[in-house]
Backbone atoms as SQL, in Angstrom:
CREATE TABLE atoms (id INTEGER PRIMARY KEY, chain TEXT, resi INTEGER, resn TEXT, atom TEXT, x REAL, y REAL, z REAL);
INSERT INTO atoms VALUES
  (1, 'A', 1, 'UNK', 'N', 0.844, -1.182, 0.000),
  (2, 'A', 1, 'UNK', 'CA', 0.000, 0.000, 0.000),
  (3, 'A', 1, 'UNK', 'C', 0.886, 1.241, 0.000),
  (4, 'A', 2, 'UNK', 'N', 0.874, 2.368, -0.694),
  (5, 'A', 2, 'UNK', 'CA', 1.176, 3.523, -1.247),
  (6, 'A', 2, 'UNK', 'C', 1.547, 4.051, -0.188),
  (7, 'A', 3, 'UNK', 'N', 0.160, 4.498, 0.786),
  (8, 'A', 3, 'UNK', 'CA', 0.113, 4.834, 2.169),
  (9, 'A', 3, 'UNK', 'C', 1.065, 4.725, 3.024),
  (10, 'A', 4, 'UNK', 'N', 0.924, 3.443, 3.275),
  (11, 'A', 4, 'UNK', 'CA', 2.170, 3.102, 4.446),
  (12, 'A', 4, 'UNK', 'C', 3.314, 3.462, 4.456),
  (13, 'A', 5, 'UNK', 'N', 3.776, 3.342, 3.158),
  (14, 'A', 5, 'UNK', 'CA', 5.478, 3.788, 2.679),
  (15, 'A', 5, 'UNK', 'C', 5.385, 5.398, 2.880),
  (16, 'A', 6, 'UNK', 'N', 4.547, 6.083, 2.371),
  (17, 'A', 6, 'UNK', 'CA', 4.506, 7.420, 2.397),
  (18, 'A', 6, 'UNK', 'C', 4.570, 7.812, 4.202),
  (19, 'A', 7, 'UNK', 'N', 3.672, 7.183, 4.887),
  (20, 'A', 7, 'UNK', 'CA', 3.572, 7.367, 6.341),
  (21, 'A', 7, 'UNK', 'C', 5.596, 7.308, 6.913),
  (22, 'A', 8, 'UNK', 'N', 5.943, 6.248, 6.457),
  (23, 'A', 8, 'UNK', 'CA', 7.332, 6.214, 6.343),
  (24, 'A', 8, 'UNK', 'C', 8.238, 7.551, 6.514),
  (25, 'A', 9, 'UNK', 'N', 7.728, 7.771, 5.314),
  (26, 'A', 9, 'UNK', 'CA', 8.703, 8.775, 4.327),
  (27, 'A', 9, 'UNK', 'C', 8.396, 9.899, 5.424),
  (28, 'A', 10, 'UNK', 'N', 7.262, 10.729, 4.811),
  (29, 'A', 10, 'UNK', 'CA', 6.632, 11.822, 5.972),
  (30, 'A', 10, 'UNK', 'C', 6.359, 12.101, 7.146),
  (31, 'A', 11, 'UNK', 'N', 6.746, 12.569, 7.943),
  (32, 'A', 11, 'UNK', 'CA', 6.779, 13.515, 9.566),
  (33, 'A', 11, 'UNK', 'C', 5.594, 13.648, 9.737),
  (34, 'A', 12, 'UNK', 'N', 5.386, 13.646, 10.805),
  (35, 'A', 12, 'UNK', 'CA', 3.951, 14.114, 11.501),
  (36, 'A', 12, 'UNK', 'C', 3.688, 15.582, 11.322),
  (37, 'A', 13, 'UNK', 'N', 4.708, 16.474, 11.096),
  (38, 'A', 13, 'UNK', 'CA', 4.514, 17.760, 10.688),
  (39, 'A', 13, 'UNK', 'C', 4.792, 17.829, 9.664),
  (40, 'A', 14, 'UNK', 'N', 5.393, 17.165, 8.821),
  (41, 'A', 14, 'UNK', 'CA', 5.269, 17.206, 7.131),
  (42, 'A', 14, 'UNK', 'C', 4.020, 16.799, 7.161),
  (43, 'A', 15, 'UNK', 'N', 3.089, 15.869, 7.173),
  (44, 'A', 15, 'UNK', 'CA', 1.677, 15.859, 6.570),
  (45, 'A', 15, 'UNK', 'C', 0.734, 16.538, 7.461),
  (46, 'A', 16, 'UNK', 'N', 0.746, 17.107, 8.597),
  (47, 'A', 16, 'UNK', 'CA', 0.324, 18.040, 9.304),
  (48, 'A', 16, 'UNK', 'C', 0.029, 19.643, 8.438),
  (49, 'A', 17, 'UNK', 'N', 1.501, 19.760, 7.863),
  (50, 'A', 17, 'UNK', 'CA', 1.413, 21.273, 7.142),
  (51, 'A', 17, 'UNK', 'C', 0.975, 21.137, 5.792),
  (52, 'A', 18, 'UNK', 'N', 0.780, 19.887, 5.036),
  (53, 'A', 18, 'UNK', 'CA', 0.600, 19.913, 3.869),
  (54, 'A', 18, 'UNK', 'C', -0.650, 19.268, 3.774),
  (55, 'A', 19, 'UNK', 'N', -1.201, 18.821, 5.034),
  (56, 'A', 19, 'UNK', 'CA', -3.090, 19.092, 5.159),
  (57, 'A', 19, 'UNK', 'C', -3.409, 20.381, 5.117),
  (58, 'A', 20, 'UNK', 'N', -3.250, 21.183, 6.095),
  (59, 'A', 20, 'UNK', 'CA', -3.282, 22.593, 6.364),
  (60, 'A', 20, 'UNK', 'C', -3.515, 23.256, 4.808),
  (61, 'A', 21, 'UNK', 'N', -2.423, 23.131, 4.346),
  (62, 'A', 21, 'UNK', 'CA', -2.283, 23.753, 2.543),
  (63, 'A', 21, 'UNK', 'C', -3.206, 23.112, 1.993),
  (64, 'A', 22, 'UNK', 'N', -3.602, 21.982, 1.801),
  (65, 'A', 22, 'UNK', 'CA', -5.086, 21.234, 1.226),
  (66, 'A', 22, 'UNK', 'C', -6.146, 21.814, 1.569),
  (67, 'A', 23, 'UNK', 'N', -6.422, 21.736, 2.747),
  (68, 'A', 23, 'UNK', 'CA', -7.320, 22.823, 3.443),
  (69, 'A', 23, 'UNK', 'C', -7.676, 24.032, 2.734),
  (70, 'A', 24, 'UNK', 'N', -6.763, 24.457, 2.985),
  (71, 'A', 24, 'UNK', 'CA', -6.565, 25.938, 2.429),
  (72, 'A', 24, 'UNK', 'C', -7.155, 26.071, 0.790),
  (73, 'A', 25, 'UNK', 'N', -6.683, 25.628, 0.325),
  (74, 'A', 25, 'UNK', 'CA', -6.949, 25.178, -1.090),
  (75, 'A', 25, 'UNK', 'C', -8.573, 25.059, -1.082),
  (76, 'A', 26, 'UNK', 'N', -8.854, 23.787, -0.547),
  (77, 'A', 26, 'UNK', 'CA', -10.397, 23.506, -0.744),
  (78, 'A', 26, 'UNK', 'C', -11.282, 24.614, -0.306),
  (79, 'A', 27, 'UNK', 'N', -11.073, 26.110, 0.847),
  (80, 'A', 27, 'UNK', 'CA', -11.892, 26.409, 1.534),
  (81, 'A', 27, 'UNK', 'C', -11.643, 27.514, 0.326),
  (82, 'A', 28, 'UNK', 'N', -10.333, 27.971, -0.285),
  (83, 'A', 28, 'UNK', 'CA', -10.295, 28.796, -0.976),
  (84, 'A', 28, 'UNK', 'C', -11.515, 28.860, -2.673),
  (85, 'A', 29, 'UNK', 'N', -11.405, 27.800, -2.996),
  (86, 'A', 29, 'UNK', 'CA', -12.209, 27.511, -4.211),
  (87, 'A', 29, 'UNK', 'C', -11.544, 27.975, -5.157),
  (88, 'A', 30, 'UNK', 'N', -12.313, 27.625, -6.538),
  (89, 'A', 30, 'UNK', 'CA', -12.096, 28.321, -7.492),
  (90, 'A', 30, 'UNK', 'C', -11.228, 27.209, -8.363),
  (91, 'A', 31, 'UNK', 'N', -10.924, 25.894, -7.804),
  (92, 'A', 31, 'UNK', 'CA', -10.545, 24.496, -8.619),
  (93, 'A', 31, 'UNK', 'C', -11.536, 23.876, -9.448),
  (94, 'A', 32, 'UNK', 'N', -11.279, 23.584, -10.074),
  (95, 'A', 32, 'UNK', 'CA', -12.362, 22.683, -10.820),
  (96, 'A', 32, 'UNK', 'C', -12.674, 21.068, -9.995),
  (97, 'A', 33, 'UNK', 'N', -13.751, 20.657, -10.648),
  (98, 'A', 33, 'UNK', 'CA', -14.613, 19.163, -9.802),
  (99, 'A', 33, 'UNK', 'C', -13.076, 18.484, -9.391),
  (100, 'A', 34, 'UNK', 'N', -12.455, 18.231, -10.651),
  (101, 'A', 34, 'UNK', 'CA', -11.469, 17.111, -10.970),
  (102, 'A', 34, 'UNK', 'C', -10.499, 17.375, -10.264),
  (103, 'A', 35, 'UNK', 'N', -9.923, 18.530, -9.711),
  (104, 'A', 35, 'UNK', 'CA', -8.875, 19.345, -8.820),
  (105, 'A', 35, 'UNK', 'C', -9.324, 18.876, -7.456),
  (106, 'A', 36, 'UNK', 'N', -10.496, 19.632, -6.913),
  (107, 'A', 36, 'UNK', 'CA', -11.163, 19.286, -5.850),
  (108, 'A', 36, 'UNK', 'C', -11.048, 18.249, -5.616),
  (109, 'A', 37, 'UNK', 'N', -11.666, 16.919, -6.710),
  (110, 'A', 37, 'UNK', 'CA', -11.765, 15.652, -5.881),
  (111, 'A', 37, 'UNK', 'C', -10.253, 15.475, -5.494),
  (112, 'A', 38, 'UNK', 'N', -8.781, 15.615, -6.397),
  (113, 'A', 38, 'UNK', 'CA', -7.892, 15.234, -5.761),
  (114, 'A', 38, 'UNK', 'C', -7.260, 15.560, -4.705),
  (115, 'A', 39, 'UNK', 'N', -7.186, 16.970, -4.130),
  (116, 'A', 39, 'UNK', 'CA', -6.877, 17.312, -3.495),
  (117, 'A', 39, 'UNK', 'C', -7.689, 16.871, -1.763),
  (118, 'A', 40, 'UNK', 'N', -9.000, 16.396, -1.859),
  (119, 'A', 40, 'UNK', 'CA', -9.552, 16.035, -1.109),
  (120, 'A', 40, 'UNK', 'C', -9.198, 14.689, -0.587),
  (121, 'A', 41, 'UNK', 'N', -9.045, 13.920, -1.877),
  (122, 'A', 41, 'UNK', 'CA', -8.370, 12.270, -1.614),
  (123, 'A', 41, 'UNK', 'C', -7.016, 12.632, -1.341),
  (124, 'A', 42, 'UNK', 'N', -6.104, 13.068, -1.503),
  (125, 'A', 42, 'UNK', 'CA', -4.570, 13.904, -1.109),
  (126, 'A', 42, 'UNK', 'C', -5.268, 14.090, 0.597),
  (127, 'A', 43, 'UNK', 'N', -6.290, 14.826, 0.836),
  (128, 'A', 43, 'UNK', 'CA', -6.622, 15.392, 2.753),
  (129, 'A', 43, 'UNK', 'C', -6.436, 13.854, 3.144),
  (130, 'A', 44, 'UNK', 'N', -7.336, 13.166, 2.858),
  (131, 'A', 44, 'UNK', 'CA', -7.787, 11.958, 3.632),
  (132, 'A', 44, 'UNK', 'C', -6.622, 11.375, 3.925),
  (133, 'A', 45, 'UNK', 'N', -5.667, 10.966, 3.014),
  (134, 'A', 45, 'UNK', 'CA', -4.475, 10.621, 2.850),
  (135, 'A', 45, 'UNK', 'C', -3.617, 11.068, 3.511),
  (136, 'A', 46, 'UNK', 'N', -3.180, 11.684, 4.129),
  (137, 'A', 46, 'UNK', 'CA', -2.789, 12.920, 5.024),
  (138, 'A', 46, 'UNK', 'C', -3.019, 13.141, 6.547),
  (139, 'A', 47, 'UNK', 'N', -4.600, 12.863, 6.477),
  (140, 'A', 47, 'UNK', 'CA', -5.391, 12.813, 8.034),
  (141, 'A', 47, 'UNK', 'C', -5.176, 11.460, 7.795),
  (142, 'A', 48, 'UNK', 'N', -4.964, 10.527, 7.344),
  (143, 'A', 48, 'UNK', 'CA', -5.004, 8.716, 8.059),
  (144, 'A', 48, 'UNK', 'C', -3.425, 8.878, 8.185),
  (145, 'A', 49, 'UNK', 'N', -2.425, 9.685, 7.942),
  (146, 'A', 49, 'UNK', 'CA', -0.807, 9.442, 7.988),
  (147, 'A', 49, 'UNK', 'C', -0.932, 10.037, 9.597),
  (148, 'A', 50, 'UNK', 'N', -1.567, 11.096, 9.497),
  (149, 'A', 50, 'UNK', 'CA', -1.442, 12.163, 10.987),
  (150, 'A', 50, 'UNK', 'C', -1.831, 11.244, 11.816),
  (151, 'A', 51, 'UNK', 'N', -2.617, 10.910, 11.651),
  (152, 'A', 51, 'UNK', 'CA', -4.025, 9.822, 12.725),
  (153, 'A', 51, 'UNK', 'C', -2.796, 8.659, 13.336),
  (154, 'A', 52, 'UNK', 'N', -1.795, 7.696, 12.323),
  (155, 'A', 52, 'UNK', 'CA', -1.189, 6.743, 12.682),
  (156, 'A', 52, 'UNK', 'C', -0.160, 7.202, 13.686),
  (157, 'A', 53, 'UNK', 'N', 0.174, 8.592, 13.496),
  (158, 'A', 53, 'UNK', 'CA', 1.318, 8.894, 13.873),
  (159, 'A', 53, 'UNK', 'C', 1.071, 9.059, 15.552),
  (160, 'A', 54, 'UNK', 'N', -0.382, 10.238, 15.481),
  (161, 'A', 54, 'UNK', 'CA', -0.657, 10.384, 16.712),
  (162, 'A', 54, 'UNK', 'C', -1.421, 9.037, 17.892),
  (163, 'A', 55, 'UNK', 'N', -1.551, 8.112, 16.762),
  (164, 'A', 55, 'UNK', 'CA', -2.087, 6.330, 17.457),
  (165, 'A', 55, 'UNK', 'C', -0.935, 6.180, 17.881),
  (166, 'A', 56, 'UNK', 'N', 0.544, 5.981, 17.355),
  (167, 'A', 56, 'UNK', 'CA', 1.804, 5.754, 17.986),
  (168, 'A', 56, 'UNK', 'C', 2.109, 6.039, 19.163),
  (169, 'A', 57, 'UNK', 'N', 2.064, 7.432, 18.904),
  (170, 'A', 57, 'UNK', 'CA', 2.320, 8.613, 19.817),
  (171, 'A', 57, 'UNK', 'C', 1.734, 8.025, 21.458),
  (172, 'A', 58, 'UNK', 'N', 0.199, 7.893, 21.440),
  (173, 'A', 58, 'UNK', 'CA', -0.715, 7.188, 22.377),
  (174, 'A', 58, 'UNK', 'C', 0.167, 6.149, 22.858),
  (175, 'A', 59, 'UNK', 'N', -0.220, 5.182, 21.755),
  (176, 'A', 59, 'UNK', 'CA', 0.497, 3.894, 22.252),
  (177, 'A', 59, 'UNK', 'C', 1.582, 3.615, 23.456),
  (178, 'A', 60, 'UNK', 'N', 2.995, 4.543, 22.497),
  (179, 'A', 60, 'UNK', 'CA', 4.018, 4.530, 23.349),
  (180, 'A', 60, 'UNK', 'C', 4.103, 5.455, 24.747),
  (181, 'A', 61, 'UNK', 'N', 3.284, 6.284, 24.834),
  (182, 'A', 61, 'UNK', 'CA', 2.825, 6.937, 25.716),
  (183, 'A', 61, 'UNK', 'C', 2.036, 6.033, 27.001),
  (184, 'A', 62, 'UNK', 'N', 1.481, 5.430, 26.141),
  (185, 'A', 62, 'UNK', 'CA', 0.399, 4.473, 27.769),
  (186, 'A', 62, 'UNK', 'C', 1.632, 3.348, 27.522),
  (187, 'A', 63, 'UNK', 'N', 2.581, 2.794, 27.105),
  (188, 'A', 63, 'UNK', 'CA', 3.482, 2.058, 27.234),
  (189, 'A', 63, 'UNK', 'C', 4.429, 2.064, 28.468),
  (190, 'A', 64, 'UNK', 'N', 5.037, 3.465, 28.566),
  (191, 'A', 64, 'UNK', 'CA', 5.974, 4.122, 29.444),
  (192, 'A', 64, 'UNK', 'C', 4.935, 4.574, 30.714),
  (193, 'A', 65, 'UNK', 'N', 3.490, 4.849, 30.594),
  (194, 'A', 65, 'UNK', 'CA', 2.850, 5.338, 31.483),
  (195, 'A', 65, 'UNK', 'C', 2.798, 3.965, 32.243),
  (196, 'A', 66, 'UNK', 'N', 2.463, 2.545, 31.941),
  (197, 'A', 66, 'UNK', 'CA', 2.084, 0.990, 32.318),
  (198, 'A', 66, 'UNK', 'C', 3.340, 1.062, 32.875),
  (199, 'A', 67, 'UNK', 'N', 4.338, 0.928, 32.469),
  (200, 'A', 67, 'UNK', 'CA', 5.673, 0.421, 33.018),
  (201, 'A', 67, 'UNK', 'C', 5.971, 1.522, 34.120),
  (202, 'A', 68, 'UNK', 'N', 5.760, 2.691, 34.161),
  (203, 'A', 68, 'UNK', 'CA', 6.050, 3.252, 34.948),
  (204, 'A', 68, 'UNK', 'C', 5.324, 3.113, 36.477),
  (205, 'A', 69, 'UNK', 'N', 4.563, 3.232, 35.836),
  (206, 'A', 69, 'UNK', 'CA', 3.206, 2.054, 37.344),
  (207, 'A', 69, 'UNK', 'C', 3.413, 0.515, 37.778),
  (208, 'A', 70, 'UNK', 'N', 4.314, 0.155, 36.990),
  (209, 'A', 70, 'UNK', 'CA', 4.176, -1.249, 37.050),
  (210, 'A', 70, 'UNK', 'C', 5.330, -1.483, 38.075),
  (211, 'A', 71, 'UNK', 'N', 6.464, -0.101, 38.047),
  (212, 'A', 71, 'UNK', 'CA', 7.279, -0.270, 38.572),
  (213, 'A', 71, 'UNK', 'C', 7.362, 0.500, 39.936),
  (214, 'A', 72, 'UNK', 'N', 6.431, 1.366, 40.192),
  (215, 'A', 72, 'UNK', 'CA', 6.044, 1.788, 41.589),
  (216, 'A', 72, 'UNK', 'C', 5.571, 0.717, 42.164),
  (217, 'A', 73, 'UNK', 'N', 4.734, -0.151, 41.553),
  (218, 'A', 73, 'UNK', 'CA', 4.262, -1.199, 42.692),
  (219, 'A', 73, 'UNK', 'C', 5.002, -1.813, 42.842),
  (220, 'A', 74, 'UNK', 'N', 6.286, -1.974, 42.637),
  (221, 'A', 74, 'UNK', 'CA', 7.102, -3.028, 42.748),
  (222, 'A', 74, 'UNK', 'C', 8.188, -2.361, 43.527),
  (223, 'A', 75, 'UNK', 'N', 8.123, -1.131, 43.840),
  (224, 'A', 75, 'UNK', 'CA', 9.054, -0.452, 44.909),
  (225, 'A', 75, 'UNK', 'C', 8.181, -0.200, 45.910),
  (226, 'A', 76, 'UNK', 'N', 6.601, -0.489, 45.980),
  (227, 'A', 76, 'UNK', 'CA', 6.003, -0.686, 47.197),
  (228, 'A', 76, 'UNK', 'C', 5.953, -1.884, 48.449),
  (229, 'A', 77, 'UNK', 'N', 6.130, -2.993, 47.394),
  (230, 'A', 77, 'UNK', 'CA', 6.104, -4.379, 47.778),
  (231, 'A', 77, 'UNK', 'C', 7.336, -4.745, 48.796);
């Protein structure tokens, strides 16, 4: 999948700022249907890269948060 590799490639603030500019684009108007639709499938594409990044983000976050609890109780004991 296209996606994934790109998720790779791109930063959480590389597809962060180049939603933003999509955005921008779509709210601006003045593209034609065929422009629009791509740039819209380009957003989605973009918000599911951001989305994985910030699922990570979570993840490893309640990772270090578990272990970090895991290891107070074990200096209680």
């Amino acid at each position: 999948m296209a996606g994934t590799d790109e998720a790779t490639v791109l930063g959480y603030e590389q597809a962060r700022d180049e939603l933003i500019e999509v955005v921008r684009k779509l709210e601006a108007g003045g593209t034609s249907l065929e422009d629009s639709l791509a740039l819209w499938e380009r957003g989605e594409e973009l918000a599911k890269i951001c989305r994985r990044w910030l699922e990570g983000a979570r993840a490893r976050l309640d990772a270090s948060l578990a272990e970090e609890k895991g290891e107070g109780d074990r200096e209680e004991a």
